[in-house]
N, C-alpha and C positions, 0 to 999 in steps of 0.2 A: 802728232796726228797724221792719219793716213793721206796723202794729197789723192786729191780724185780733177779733173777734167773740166766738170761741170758746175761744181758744187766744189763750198770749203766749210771747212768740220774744226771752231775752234772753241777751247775753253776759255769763259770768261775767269777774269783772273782777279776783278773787284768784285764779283758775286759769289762767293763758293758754291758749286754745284750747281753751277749754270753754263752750259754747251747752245753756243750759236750755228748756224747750218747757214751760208748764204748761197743763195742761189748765183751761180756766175757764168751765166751768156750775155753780158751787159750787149756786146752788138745786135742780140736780139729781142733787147727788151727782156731780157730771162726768159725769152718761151720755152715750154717747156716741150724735150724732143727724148725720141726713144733714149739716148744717151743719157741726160740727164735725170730721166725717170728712174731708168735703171741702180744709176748713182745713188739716188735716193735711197734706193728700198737698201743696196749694199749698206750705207752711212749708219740707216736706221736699224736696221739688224742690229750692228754692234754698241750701237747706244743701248737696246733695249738691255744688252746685257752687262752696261758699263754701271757699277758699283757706285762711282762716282754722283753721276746724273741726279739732278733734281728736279731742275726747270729746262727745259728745252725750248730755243727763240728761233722762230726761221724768217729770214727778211733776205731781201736783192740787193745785189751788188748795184753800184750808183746809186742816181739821185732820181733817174727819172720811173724806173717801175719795179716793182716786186717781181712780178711776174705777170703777160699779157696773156698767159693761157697756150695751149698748145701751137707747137712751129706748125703753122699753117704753109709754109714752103715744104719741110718736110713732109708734111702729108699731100702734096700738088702730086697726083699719080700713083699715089700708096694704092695696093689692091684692096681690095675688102679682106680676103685676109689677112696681110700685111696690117693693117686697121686694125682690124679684131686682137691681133697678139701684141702691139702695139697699146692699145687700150688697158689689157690685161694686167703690162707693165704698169699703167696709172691708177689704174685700180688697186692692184698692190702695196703703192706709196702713199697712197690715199690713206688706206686702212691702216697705216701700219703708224700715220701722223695720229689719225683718229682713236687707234687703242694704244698708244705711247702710255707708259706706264704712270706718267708722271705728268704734271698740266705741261701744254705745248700753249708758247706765245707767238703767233703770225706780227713781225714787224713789218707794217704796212711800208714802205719809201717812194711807192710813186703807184703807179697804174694795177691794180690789182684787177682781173678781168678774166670771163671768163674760167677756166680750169682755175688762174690764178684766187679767182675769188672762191671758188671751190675749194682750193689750199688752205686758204684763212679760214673756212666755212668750216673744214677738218681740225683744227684748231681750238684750243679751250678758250681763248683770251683773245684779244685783236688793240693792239697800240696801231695807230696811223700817224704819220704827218701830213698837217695840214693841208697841202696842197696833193694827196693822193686823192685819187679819183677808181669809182668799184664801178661792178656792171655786167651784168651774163647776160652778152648778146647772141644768145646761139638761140635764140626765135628768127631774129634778121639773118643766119645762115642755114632758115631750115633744118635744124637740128635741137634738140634738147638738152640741157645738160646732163651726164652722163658721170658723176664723181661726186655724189651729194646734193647738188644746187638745190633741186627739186624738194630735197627732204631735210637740210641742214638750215636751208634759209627759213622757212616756214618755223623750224623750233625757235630761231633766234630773234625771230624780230614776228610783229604780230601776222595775222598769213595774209591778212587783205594788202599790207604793205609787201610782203613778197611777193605775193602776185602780179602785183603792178610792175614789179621790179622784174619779174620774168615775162611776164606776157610783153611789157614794153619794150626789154630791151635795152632801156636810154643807160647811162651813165649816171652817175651819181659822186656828189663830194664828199668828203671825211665829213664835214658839218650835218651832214645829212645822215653819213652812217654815225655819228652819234647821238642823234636826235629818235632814231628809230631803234638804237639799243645795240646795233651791230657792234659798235665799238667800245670797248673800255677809258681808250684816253686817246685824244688827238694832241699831238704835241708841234710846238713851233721850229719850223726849218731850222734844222742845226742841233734841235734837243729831242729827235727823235730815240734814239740809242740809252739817252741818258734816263730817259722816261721810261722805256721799255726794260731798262737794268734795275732802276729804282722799286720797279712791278714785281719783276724776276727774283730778285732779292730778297722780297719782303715774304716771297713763300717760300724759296728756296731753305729758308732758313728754320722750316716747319720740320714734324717728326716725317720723316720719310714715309712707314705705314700709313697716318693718317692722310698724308699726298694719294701716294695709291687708293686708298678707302674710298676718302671723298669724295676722288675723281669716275669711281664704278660705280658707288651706291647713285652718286648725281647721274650718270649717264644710263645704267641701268634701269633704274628708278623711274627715268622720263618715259618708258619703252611699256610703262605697264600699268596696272589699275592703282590705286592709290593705295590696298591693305597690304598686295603681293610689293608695292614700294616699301614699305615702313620694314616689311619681313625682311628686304634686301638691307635694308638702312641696317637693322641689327642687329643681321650678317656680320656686316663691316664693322658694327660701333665693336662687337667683341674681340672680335680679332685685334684691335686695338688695345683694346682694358686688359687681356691676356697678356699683353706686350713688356719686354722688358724699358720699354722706351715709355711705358704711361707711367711707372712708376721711377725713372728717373727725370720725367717731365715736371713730375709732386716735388721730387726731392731739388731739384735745379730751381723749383719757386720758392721751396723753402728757407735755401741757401742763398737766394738773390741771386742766381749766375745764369751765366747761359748752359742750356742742356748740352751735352753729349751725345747726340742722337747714332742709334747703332744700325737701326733696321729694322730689329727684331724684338 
């Protein structure tokens, strides 16, 4: 794997087809800063077109945050343009987590906040540990979120609860983001990784097409009226039934064994 600076890009080696991304400015909480954005979209680039790839996890280095949202030192003095092109970089990483071909899993490890919760918000799945803590406080700095918050929060959790959660500002526990739906599994200190591989695992191991399928018709699908949804849905169900891999999915239950899966 390529080493980058900010960021480290490895294959998980107990899940086939599973690629972890950790964010690593542990001295700053992983905020995340032009550098590190940038890393991003490079990593992400070549995932998209890694053959391998099924599940893709992105979590922080240490114990205490994921990610606290943008280096707010780094931007002490940034111009407004400098900001602006700046921005464009997160917008970029953003998108490129959000249309990952494959589901992406946000491993929560500590302080997800801000941009950082906009990351997970980017995200198809959300594993936390216990003792992480969420929160887009960018009402308290006079700003809005600007990377999803506004519009990813609202799909994922009911909107009167997202609003709360934006107009206020406050902070919030794992217990709370799975009680509101945010989260898929909150795991105990120390079985973070192993929760999040357990998840990983259990899809990685699906036909690849139908990963791709289900993950556009669902996200596509949400974006539109309910008859132009079903049209998208079997879009995607054909392109599957077409597939070399439906009919050795028939033939692998026939036989008792695990499938083969090709792609295609």
């Amino acid at each position: 794997m390529r080493n980058w600076e900010t960021i480290q890009l490895k294959k998980n080696f107990i899940a086939q087809g599973v690629f972890v991304i950790t964010l690593n400015r542990p001295q700053s909480m992983n905020a995340l800063n032009t550098q590190m954005s940038r890393e991003l979209v490079e990593c992400l680039k070549l995932l998209y077109k890694d053959k391998e790839c099924r599940v893709l996890m992105i979590t922080g280095s240490g114990e205490k945050a994921f990610c606290v949202g943008a280096d707010l030192k780094e931007r002490n003095g940034m111009s407004k343009e400098d900001w602006k092109v700046q921005h464009d970089i997160f917008e970029e990483a953003f998108m490129l987590i959000r249309n990952f071909p494959y589901p992406v899993i946000a491993v929560v490890n500590g302080y997800a906040l801000g941009g950082g919760m906009e990351m997970i918000l980017n995200c198809d799945l959300r594993v936390a540990v216990k003792h992480a803590t969420f929160g887009l406080p960018e009402a308290t700095l006079g700003i809005i979120p600007g990377v999803g918050g506004t519009q990813l929060l609202p799909r994922a959790v009911p909107v009167a609860i997202a609003k709360e959660i934006l107009f206020s500002g406050k902070h919030f526990s794992a217990e709370r983001g799975k009680e509101i739906g945010l989260l898929n599994v909150v795991a105990e200190s120390g079985k973070l990784m192993e929760a999040a591989i357990d998840l990983a695992a259990s899809i990685a191991k699906n036909a690849p097409l139908s990963l791709q399928n289900l993950k556009k018709a669902i996200n596509t699908g949400l974006q539109t009226d309910i008859t132009t949804a079903l049209t998208i849905e079997l879009q995607a169900y054909y392109k599957c039934a077409d597939s070399e891999d439906r009919l050795e999915g028939i033939l692998a239950f026939n036989e008792k064994r695990q499938p083969n899966w090709q792609g295609k």
